[in-house]
N, C-alpha and C positions, 0 to 999 in steps of 0.2 A: 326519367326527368320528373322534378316532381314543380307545379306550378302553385306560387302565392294566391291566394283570393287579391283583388286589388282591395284597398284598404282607401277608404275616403270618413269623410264627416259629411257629406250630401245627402241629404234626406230626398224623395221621392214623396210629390204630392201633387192632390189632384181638387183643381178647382168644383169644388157642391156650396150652391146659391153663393153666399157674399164672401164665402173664406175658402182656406185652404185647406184642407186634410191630409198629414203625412200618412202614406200606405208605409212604407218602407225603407232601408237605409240600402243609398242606386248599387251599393256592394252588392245586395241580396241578384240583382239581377244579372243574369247571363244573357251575353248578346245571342239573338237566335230565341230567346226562352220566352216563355211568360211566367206568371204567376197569377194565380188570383189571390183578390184581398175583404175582407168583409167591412163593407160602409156601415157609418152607424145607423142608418136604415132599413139594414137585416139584407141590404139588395150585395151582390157581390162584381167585382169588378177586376179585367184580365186586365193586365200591366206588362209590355213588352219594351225590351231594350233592343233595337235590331244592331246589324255591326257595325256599323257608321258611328253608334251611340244614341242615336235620335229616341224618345220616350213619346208612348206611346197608350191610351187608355179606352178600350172600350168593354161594353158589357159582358159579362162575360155568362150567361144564358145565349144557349143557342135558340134562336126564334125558331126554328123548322122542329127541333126538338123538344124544347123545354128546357133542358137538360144544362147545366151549369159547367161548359167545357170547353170553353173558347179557349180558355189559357193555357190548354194544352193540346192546341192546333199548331200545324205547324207551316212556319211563316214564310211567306216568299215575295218576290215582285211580280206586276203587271202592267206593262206599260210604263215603268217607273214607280209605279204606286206600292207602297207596304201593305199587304194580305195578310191573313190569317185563315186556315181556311178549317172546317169545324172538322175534332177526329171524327165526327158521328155519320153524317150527310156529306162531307168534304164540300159544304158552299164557301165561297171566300167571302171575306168581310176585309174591307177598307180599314186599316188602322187609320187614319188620318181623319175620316171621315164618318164612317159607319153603315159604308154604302153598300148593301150585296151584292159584288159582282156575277153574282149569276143569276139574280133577281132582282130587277131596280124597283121594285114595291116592296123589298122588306129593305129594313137597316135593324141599327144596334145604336142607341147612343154614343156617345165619342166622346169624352172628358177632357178639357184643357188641364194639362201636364206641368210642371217643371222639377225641376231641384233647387234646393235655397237649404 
């Protein structure tokens, strides 16, 4: 069986200071997946679609590492809450929020998201 990409015109973007910035077209995202995308700040940023469809933006440097790889952690719930947890160290991070679940003195930034 062979499956269509879904095909939309929605853009994925993520609020920096007074505007918006499109990362990507929400086709590029697979639910379950991240991706990362380069700001034009040179900083980089994970981008997840979980199943429900809900979007999702946080940093995508792992704090305990350094290492630029959040977006390819992989995602789960806690409590109800969308996770990410790092390939590296395996600490989870709050999509929603940016809160360390296994450390409440680190986070990650959190970007307000939408499609338009």
């Amino acid at each position: 069986m062979t499956l269509a990409p879904e095909t939309t015109d929605l853009k994925v973007q993520l609020r920096l200071d007074d505007s918006w910035f499109t990362v990507c077209d929400l086709s590029t995202l697979l639910p379950g997946r991240g991706v990362a995308a380069l700001l034009p700040d040179g900083r980089q940023v994970a981008v997840f679609r979980d199943r429900s469809g809900s979007l999702y933006a946080i940093d995508n440097r792992d704090p305990f590492t350094g290492a630029a790889v959040l977006s390819r952690g992989l995602t789960g719930t806690h409590q109800g809450r969308p996770f990410v947890a790092s390939p590296l160290l395996k600490q989870r991070f709050d999509l929603a929020g940016g809160r360390c679940l296994d450390d409440e003195s680190v986070r990650v930034t959190a970007y307000e998201i939408r499609t338009a």
